[in-house]
C-alpha positions as CSV (number, residue, x, y, z in Angstrom):
1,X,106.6,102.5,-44.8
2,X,106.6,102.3,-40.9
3,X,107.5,100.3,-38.4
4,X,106.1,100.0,-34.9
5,X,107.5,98.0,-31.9
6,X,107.4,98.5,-28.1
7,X,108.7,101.5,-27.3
8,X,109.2,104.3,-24.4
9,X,109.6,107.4,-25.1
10,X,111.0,108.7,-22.4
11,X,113.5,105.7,-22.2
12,X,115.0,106.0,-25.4
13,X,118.7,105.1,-24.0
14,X,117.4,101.8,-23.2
15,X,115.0,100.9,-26.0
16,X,115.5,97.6,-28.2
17,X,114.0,98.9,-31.6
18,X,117.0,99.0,-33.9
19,X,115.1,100.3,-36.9
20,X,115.0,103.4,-37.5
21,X,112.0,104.6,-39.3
22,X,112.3,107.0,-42.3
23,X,109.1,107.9,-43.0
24,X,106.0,106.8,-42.0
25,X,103.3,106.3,-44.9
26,X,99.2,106.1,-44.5
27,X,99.4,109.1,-41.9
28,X,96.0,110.2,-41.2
29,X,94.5,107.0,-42.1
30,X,93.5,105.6,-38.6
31,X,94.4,107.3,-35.0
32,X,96.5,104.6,-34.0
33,X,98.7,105.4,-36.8
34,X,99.1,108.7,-35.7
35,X,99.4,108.1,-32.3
36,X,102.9,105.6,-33.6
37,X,104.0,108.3,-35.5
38,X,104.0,110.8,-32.2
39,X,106.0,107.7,-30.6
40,X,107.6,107.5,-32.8
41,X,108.7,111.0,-33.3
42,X,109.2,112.0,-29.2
43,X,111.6,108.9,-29.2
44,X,114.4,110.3,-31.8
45,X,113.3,107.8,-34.3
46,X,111.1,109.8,-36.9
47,X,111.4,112.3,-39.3
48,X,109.0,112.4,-41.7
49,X,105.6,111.4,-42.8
50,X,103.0,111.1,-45.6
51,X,99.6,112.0,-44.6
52,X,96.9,110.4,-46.8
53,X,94.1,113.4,-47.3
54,X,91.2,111.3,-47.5
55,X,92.0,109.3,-44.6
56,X,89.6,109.4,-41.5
57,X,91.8,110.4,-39.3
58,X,93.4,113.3,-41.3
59,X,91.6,116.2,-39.0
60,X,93.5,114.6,-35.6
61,X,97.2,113.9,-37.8
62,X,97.0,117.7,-39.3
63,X,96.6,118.4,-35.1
64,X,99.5,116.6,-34.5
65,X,101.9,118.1,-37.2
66,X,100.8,121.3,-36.2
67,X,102.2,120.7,-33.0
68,X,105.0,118.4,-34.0
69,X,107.2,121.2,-36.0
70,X,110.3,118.8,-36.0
71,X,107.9,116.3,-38.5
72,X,108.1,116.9,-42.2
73,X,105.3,115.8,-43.6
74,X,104.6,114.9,-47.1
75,X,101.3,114.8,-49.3
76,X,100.6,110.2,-49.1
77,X,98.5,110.7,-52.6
78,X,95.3,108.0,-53.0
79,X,93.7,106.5,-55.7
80,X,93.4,102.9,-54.1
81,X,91.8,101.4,-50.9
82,X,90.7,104.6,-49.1
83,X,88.2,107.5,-49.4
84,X,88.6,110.7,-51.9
85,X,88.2,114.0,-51.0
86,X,85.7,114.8,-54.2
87,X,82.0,113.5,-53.9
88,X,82.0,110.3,-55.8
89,X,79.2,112.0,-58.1
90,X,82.1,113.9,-59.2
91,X,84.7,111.1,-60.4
92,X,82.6,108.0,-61.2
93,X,85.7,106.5,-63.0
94,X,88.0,106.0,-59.9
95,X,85.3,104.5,-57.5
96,X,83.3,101.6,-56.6
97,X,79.2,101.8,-56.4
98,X,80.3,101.9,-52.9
99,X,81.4,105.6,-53.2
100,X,85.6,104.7,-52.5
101,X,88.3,104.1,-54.4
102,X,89.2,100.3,-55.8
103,X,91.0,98.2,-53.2
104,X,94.4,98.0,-54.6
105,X,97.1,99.0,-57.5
106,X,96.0,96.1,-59.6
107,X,92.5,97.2,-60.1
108,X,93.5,100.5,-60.8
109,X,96.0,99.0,-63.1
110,X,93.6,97.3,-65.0
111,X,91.0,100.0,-65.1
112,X,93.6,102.2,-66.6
113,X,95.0,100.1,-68.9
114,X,91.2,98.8,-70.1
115,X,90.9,103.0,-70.7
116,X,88.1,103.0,-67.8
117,X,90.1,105.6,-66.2
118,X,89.2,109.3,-66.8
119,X,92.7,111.5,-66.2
120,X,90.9,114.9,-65.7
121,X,88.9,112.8,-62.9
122,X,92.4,112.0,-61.5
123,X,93.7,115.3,-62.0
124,X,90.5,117.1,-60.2
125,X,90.7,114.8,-57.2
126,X,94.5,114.8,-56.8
127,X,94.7,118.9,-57.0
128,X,91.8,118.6,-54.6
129,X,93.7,115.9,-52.3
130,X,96.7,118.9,-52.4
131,X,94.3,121.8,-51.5
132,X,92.5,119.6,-48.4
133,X,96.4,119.2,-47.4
134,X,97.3,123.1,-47.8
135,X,94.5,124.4,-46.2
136,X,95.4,122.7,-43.0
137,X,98.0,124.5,-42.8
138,X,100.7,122.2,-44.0
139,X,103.1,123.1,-47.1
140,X,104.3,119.5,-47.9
141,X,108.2,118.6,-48.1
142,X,107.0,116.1,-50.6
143,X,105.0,113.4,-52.2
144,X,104.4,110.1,-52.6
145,X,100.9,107.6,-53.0
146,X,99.1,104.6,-51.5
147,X,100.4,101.3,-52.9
148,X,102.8,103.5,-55.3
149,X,99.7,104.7,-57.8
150,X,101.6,107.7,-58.7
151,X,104.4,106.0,-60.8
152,X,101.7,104.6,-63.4
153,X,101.5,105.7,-66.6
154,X,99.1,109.1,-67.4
155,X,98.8,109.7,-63.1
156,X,102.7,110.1,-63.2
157,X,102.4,113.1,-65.5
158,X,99.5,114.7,-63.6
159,X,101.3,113.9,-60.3
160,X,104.0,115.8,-61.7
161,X,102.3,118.9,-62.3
162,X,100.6,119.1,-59.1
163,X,104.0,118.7,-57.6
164,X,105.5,121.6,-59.6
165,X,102.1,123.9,-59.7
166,X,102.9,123.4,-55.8
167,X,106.6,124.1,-55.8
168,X,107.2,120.8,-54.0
169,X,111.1,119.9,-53.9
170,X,110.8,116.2,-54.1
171,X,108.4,113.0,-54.6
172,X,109.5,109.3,-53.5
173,X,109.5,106.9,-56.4
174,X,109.9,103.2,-54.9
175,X,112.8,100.9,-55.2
176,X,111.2,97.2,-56.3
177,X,114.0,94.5,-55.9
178,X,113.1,91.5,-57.7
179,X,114.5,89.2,-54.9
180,X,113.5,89.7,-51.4
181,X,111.7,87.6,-49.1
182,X,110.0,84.6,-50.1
183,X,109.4,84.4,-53.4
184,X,105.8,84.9,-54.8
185,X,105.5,83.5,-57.9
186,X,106.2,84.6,-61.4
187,X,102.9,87.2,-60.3
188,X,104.9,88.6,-57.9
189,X,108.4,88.8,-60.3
190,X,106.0,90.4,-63.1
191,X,104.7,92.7,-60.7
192,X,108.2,93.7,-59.2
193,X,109.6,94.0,-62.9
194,X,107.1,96.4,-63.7
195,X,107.1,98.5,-60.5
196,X,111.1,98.8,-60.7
197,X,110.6,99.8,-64.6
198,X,107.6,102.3,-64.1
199,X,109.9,103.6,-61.1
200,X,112.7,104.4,-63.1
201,X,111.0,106.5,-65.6
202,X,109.1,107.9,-62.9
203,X,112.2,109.0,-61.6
204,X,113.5,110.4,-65.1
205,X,110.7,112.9,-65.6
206,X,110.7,114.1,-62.2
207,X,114.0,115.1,-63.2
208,X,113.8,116.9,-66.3
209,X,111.0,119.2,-64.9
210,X,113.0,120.2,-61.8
211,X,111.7,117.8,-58.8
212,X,114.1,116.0,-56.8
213,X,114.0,112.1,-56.0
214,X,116.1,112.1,-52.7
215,X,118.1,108.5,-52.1
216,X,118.3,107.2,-48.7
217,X,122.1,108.0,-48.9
218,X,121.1,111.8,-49.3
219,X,118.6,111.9,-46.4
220,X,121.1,110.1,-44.4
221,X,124.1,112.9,-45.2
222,X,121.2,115.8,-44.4
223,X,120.4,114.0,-40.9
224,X,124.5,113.3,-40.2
225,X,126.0,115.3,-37.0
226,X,129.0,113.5,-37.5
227,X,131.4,113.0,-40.7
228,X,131.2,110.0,-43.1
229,X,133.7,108.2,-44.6
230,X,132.6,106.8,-47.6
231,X,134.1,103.7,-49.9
232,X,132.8,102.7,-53.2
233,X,134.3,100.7,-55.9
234,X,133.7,97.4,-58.2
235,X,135.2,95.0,-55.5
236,X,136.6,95.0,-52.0
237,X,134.3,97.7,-50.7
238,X,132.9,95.6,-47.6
239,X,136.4,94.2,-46.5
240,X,137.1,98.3,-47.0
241,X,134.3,99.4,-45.3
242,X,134.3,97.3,-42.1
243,X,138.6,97.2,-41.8
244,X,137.8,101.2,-41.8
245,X,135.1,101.1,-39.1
246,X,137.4,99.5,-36.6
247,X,139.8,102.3,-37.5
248,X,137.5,105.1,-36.9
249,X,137.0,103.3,-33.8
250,X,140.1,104.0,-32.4
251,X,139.7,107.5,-32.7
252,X,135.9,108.2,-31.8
253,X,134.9,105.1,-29.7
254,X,133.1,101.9,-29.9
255,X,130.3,103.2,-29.4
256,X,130.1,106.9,-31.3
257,X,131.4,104.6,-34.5
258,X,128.5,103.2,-37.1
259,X,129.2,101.4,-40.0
260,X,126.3,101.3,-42.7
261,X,125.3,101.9,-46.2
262,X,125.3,98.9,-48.9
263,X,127.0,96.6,-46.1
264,X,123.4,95.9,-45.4
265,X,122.7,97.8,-42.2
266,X,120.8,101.6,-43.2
267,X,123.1,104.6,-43.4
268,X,120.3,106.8,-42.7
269,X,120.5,104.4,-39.3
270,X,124.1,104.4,-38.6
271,X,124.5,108.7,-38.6
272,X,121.4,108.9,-36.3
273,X,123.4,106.1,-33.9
274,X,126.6,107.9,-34.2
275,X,125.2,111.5,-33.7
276,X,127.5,114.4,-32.5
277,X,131.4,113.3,-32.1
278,X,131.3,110.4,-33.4
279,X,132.7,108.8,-37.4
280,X,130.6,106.6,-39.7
281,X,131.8,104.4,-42.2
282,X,129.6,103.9,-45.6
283,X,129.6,101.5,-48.4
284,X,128.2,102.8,-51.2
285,X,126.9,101.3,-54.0
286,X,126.5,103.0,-57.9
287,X,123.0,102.2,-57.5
288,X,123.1,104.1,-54.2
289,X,124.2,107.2,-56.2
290,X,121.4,107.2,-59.2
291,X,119.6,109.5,-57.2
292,X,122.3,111.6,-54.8
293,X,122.7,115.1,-55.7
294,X,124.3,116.4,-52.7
295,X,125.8,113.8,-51.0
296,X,129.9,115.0,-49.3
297,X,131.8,112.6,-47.3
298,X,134.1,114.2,-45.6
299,X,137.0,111.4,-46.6
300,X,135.6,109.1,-49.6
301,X,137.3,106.6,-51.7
302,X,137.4,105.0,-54.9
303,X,138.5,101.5,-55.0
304,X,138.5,100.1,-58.4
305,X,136.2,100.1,-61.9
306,X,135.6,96.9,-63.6
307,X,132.9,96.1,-65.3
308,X,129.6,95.2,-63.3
309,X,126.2,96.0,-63.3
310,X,126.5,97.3,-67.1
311,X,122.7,95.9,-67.9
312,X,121.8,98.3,-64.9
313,X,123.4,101.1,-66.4
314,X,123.4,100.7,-69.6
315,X,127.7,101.3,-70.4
316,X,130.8,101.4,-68.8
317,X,130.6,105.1,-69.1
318,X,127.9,105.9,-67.0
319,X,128.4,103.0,-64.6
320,X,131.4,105.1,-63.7
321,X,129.9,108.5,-63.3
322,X,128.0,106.8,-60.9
323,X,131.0,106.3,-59.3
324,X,132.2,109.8,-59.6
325,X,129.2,111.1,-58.1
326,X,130.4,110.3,-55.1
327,X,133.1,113.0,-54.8
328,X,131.2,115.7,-57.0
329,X,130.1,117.9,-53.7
330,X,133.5,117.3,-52.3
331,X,135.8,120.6,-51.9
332,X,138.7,121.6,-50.4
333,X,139.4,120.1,-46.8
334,X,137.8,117.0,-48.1
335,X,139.9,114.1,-49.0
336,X,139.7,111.9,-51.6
337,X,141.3,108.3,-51.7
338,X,142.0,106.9,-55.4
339,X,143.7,103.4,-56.6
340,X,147.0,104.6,-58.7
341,X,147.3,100.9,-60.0
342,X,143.8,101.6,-61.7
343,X,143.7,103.6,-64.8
344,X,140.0,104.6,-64.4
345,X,140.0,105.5,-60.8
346,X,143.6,107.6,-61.3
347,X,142.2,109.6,-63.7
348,X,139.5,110.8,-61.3
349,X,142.0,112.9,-60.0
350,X,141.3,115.6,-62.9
351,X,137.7,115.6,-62.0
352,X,137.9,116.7,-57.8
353,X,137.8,119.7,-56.3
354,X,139.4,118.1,-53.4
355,X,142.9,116.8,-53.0
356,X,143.6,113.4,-53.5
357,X,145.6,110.9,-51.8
358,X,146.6,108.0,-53.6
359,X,147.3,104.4,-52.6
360,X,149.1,101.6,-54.8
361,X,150.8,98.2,-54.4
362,X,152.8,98.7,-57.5
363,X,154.0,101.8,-57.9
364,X,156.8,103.7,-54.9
365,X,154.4,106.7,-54.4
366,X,156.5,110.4,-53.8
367,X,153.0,110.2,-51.4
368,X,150.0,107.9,-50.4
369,X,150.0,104.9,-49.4
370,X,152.1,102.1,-50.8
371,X,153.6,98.8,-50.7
372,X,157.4,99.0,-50.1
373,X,158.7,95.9,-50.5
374,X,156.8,93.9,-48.0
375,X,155.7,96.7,-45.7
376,X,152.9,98.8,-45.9
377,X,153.9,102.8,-45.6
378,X,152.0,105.9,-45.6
379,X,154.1,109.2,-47.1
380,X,152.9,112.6,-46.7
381,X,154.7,116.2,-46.4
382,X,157.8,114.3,-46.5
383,X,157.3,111.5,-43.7
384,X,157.2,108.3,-44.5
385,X,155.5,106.3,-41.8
386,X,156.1,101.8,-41.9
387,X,152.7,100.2,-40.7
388,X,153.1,96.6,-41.3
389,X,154.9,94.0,-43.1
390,X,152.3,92.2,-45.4
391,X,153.4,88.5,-43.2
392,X,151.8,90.9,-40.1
393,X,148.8,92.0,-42.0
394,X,145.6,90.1,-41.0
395,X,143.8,89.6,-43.9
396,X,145.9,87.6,-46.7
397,X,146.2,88.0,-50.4
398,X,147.8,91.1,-52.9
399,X,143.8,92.1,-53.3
400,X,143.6,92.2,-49.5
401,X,146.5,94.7,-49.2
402,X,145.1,97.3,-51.3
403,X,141.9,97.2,-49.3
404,X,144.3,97.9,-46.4
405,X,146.3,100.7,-48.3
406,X,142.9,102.2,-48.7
407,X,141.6,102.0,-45.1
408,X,144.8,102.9,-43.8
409,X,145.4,106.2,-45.6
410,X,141.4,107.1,-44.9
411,X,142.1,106.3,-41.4
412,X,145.1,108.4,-41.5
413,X,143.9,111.5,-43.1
414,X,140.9,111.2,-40.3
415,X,143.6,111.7,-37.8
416,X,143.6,108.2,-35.8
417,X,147.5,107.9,-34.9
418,X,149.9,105.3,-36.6
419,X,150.2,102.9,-33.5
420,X,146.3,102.7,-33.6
421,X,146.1,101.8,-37.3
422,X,148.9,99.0,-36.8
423,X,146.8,97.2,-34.1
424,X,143.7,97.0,-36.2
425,X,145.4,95.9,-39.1
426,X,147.2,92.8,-37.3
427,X,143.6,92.1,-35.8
428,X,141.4,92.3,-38.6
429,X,140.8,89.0,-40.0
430,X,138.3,89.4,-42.9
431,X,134.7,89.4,-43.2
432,X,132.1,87.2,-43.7
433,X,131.5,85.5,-47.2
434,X,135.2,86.9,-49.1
435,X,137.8,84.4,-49.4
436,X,136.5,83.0,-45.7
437,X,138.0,79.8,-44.8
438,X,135.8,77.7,-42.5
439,X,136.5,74.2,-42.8
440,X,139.6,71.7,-42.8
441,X,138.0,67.8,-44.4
442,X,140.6,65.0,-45.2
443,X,143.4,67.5,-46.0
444,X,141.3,69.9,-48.0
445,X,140.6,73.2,-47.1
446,X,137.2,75.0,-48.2
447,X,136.8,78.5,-48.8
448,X,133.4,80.5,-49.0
449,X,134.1,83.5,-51.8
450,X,130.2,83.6,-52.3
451,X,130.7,87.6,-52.5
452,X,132.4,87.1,-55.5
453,X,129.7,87.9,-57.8
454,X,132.1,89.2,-60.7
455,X,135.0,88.0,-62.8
456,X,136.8,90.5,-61.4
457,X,136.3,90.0,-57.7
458,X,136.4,85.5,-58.6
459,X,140.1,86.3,-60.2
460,X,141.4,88.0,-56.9
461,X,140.2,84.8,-54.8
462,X,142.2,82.6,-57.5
463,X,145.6,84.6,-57.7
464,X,145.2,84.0,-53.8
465,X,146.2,80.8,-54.0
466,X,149.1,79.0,-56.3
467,X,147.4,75.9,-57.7
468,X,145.8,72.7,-57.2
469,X,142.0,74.4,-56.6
470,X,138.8,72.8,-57.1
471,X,136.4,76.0,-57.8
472,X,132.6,76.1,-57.9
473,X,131.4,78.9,-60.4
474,X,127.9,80.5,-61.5
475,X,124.8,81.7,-61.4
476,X,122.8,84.4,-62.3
477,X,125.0,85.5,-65.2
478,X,126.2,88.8,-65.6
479,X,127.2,88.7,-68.7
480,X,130.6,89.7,-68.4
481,X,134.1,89.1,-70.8
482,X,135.2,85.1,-69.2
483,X,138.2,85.6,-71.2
484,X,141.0,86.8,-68.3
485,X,139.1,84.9,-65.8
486,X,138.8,81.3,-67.7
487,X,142.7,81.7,-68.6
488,X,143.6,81.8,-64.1
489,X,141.2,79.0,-64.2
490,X,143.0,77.2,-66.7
491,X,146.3,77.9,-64.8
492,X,145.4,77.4,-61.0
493,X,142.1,74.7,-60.9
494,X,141.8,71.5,-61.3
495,X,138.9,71.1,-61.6
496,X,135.6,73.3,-62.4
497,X,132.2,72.8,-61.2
498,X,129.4,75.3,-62.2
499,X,126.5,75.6,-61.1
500,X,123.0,78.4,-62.7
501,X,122.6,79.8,-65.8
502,X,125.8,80.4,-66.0
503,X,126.9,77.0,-66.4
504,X,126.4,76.9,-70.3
505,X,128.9,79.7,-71.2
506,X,131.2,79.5,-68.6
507,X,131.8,75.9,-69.6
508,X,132.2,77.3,-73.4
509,X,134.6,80.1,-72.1
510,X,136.5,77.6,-70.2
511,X,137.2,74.8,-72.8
512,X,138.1,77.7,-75.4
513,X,140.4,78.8,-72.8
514,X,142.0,75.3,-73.0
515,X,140.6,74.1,-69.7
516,X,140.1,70.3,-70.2
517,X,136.4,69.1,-70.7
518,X,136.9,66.0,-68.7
519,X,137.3,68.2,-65.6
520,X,134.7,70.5,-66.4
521,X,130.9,69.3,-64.0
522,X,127.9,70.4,-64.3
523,X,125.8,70.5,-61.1
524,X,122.8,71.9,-62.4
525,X,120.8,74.2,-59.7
526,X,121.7,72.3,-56.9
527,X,124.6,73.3,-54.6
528,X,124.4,69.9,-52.7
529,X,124.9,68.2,-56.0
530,X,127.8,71.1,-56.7
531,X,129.8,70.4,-52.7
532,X,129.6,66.8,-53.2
533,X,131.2,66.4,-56.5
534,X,134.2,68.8,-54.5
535,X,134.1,66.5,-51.9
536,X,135.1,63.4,-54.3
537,X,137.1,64.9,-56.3
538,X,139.2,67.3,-53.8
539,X,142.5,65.7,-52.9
540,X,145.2,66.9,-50.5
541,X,146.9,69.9,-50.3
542,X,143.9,70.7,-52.5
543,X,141.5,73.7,-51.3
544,X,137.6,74.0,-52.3
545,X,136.9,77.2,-53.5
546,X,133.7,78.6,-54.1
547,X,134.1,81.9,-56.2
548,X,131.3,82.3,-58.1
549,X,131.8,85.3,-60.2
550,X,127.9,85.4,-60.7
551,X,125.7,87.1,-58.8
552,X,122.8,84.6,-56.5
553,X,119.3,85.5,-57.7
554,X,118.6,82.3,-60.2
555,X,118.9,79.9,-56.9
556,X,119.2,82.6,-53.8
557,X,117.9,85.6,-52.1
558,X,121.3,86.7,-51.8
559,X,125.4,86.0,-52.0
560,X,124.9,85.8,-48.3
561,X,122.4,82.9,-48.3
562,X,124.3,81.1,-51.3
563,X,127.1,81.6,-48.7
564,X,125.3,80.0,-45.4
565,X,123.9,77.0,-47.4
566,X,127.6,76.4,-49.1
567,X,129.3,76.3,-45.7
568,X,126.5,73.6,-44.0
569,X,126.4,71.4,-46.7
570,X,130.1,71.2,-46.5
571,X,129.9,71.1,-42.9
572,X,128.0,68.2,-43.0
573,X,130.5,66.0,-44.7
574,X,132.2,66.3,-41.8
């Protein structure tokens, strides 16, 4: 995919395009593609790029990556809406009467599942599609197709011959969320479903014979001039992630610092910002990791492990390998960061080849970083360094301190000097979205927790607060044991409003957990319906808590806009 916007090249200091592009697809197609991609590579921004071999301007973009020897450039494979490189004569299966290929992936789709497609056709022009590409004089970094052909079932096999016949190290295999944009229709859902499951196995076989699906985190650590300091975990990785950026800040600048990743700006972005000198700060996800190999922060930590995302992964088990794939490469002079208070993520220790630091809030660590009392210390080599007290510390609650133990000791271990890491941690008031209050009504105060998207993560937001909470739950339900977080329920709310597809179990879970059914409300799929039952029923020194522990996708895009739309309905009550 590529992206074009206004841009001068010898400017680039001054430039407004913020995205960087990856790669660049359909080179060769047209010669004002090509002419973007040479913008777009003399103004720092791209790396890489796909030329299509039956495109019409594939003589001119061979000219140009022959010239261009910072471009990689990959083999963009077609089957759909362009122009083969055989005589039609030759593959009468794959074309129209009109001599070119159909116009998109679901005519193909259906042709081949109809049995109207002829594979030694697709094989011949495909290995013909490589040669045209070879004998200009380029030996592709890797492959990918138009519109994603090469995933579908029978081409993905061929594709992967070709790509090992021609010693290619890796092949793209898209990423289909379900969710994104405006939705389309249950067409569109359908089509995504089967993209993201054709994608996966895609990915699988490229495996087992030897080829190499790269993750944007991976490309990102190849392009880094600068270290990365990486945070993963089941919950508190964002609050992590951005407390730590400020702290890297401290040591390498404002403006040499970039924070990216799962936070939801690119990785592969924030290292090219940073470049030499500079620190970066990642989030990363264990979906992130299905497809590192190589990735090695040079600091990384592990936050937590509770379940999440199992019907992604399959098991607990492998959800946290994923996790542990993020220190695999790491070796001494790396550090890695691990919760003591968590039984999975202490017993990482006995799987790195680095040296570990720990951090706990329950446990007087010999070294690490640790609650002492009410003060927050760092020990190492026998020094014992006092930060802050936790009445100084800007973010509140006992989850909230062990995302600062974590930042801390990262920060520390990155060098950035005691005094430095005290000032950002009296700052730092939160993020966006987790435990956020944003509103005082009649007494009441109202929280936004919409990143709460796990029992896990919703338990922390209630042990925040003694009692007397009125908490909006569900929606797009994970699945998850409701028996630990039903019983704080039970203890600390007053009353329970759900909302989604959750609503059904979690009100079962909640009246087995001896919650009373009179208090339990059922809003439906409407979050207006869900803010104004709060509003009635909330009473001084009550708070209004939204803590889902459900992720958004039956009703939103995204926690964030389930977020935005809780806090201006609420708003305006006012």
């Amino acid at each position: 995919m590529y992206r074009i916007a206004a841009l001068n090249p010898k400017n680039t200091e001054e430039m407004h395009l913020k995205q960087i592009i990856v790669n660049a697809d359909d080179f060769g197609r047209h010669t004002l593609i090509n002419r973007a991609v040479e913008r777009g590579v003399c103004g720092g921004l791209l790396r890489s790029a796909t030329i299509m071999p039956g495109g019409a301007a594939f003589d001119d973009a061979a000219a140009l990556a022959a010239r261009t020897p910072a471009l990689g450039v990959g083999i963009h494979l077609t089957l759909v809406n362009g122009n083969p490189v055989l005589p039609p004569a030759e593959i009468p299966s794959l074309v129209t009467e009109a001599g070119v290929f159909v116009d998109d992936h679901t005519a193909l789709t259906v042709r081949l599942l109809r049995g109207s497609v002829n594979l030694d056709e697709v094989r011949a022009e495909l290995a013909a599609q490589l040669r045209r590409v070879e004998a200009a004089g380029i030996s592709p970094t890797h492959a990918d197709s138009h519109q994603h052909m090469h995933v579908l079932p029978g081409i993905i096999d061929i594709v992967l011959d070709l790509c090992k016949e021609a010693r290619l190290p890796a092949m793209r295999a898209p990423r289909a969320p379900l969710f994104v944009g405006d939705f389309g229709g249950v067409g569109q859902l359908i089509g995504r479903t089967g993209l993201a499951v054709l994608a996966r196995r895609a990915a699988a076989k490229a495996k087992r014979r030897g080829i190499r699906i790269t993750s944007e985190v991976e490309l990102a650590a190849t392009l880094a001039k600068s270290p990365i300091f990486a945070v993963t975990g089941t919950n508190g990785k964002t609050t992590t992630t951005t407390l730590l950026g400020l702290l890297l800040a401290e040591k390498f600048g404002k403006e040499k610092t970039r924070v990216g990743g799962n936070i939801g700006y690119p990785l592969s972005e924030a290292v090219l910002e940073a470049g030499e000198g500079g620190a970066v700060a990642a989030e990363i996800s264990s979906y992130q990791m299905e497809a590192t190999e190589r990735f090695r922060p040079k600091v990384a930590a592990v936050l937590n492990v509770t379940p999440d995302h199992i019907k992604r992964h399959g098991s607990m088990e492998v959800y946290q390998a994923m996790k542990e794939r993020l220190f695999r490469e790491m070796a001494t002079g790396d550090w890695l960061v691990l919760n003591y208070d968590d039984e999975r993520t202490r017993s990482m220790k006995e799987r790195a080849a680095c040296p570990v630091f720990f951090f706990s809030r329950r446990e007087a660590l010999e070294e690490g970083a640790l609650l002492l009392g009410d003060k927050l210390v760092l020990r190492q080599d026998g020094e014992e360094i006092v930060l802050v007290t936790t009445a100084e510390l800007g973010i509140k609650g006992a989850h909230n301190v062990e995302n600062a133990l974590a930042a801390a000791a990262m920060a520390h271990l990155a060098g950035i000097e005691a005094e430095a890491i005290r000032r950002v941690l009296r700052s730092f008031k939160g993020v966006e979205h987790r435990i956020e209050h944003f509103l005082d009504l009649a007494g009441v105060a109202w929280y936004n927790d919409s990143k709460a998207t796990n029992t896990d993560s919703a338990i922390k937001a209630l042990e925040s607060f003694s009692d007397g909470i009125v908490l909006i739950a569900g929606g797009d339900d994970k699945m998850t044991d409701l028996t630990d977080f039903m019983h704080l329920v039970s203890e600390r709310c007053t009353e329970l409003i759900l909302v989604g597809d959750a609503a059904v179990r979690f009100a079962e879970a909640a009246r087995a957990a001896g919650f009373p059914a009179a208090h339990i409300h059922d809003a439906a799929y409407s979050m207006k319906t869900a803010v104004y039952i709060a509003r009635r029923l909330a009473k001084p020194p009550a708070v209004v808590l939204l803590s889902p522990a459900c992720a958004s996708f039956d009703m939103f895009d995204g926690f964030e806009e389930r977020g935005e739309v809780f806090k201006r309905l609420a708003r305006e009550l006012a």
